[in-house]
N, C-alpha and C positions, 0 to 999 in steps of 0.2 A: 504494500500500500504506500501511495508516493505522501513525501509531508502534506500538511494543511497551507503551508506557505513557508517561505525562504523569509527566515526572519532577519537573516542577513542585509538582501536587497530590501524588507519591507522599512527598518529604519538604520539605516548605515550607522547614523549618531550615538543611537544609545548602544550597538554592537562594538563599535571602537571605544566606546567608555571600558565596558564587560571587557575587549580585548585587551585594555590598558591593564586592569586589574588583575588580569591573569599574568598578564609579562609581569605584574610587577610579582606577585605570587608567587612566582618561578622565580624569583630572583632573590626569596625571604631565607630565613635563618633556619628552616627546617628540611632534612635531606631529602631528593628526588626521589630515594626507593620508597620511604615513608610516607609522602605525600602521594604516590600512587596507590597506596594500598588505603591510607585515606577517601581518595576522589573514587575510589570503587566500590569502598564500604556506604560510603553517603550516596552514590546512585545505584547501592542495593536498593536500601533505605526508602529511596525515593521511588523506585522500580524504575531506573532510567536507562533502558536497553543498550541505547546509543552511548550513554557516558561510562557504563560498566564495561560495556564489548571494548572501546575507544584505551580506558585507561591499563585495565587488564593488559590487552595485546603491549603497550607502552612499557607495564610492568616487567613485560618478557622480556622483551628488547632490552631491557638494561639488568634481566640477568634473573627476574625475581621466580620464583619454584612455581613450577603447574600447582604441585602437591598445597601450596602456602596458599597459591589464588584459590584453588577449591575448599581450603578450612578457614578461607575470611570471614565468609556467612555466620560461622559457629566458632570465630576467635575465642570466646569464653573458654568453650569445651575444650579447645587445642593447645596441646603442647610447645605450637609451631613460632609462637610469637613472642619477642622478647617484653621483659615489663615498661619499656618506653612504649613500643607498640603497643601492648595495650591500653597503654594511656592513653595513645593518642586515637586510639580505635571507640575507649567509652567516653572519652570527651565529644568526639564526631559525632555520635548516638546524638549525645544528652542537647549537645547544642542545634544539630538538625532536627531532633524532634521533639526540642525545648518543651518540658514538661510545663502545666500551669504552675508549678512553685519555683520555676528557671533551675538551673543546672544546679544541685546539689552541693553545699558545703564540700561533702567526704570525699565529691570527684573533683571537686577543683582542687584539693590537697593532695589527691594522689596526681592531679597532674603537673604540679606545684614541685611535688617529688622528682619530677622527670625532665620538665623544662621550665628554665626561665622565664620571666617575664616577658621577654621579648620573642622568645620563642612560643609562647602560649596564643600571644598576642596573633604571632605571623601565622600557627597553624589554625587559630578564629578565622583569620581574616583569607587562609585558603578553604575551609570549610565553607564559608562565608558565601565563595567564589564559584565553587564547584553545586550547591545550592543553586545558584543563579540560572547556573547554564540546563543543570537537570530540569530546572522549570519550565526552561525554554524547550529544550527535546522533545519533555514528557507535552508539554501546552499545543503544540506543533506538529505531533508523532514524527518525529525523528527519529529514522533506525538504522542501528547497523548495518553495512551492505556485506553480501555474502559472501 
C-alpha cells in the first residue's frame, strides 16, 4: 500500500527543522550502537514498521547481533544487555509512553546511575526525535520497502 502523502514534498519547512534535529542528535554525547537500539525500541513502542525495519538494518551495519535485535522487544527478560543499556532502554519506555505521574523518581536514579547530565539530557532529546519521525511514518503509513 503506497503512503497517504510525501510529507517530505507536502511541507519542506517543518521537514528540514525535524532534519536539523536529527543531525544534531547524531552529533550528541551518547554512542551510535546505543542510540540505535534506542530509535528501535521507541518505534517498537510506537508500532513504527518503517523506523524499526530502517534502524535495525543501521544497527547491523555497524556491527550490532541478529540475536540482540531479536531480544530488544523482551530487554527485561534478557541477559543480552548491559546495565547502561538498560537504562537507556526503560528510560525510552517511560519517557515515550510518559505515564500520567511522568517518569518515575526510581528510573531517573537509575538513569542518573549510568549517564550524566548531559548525557541524559542528549539521549531525551534523541528519544524526543525519533518520537517525531515514528509519528510521521505511522500518521502517513510509511513502510519498509522489501
Amino acid at each position: 500500500m503506497p503512503p497517504r502523502l510525501d510529507y517530505y514534498s507536502a511541507s519542506p519547512e517543518a521537514l528540514k527543522g525535524l532534519l536539523m534535529l536529527e543531525a544534531v542528535s547524531l552529533g550528541l554525547s551518547i554512542d551510535k550502537p546505543l542510540l540505535e537500539l534506542v530509535k528501535i525500541r521507541v518505534s517498537q513502542l510506537n508500532q513504527c514498521a518503517f523506523c524499526s525495519d530502517m534502524h535495525a538494518v543501521e544497527a547491523r551495519r555497524q556491527g550490532e547481533s541478529e540475536r540482540r535485535l531479536y531480544a530488544l522487544s523482551v530487554w527485561r527478560d534478557s541477559g543480552f544487555f548491559t546495565p547502561r543499556e538498560r537504562a537507556a532502554l526503560a528510560w525510552c519506555e517511560s519517557v515515550t509512553l510518559l505515564p500520567a505521574a511522568g517518569v518515575p523518581d526510581e528510573l531517573y536514579a537509575r538513569a542518573r546511575e549510568q549517564f550524566s547530565e548531559r548525557e541524559l539530557v542528549d539521549l531525551t532529546l534523541a528519544i524526543a526525535t525519533i518520537n517525531c519521525w515514528n509519528r510521521l511514518a505511522v500518521s502517513f503509513g510509511q513502510q519498509p520497502s522489501e
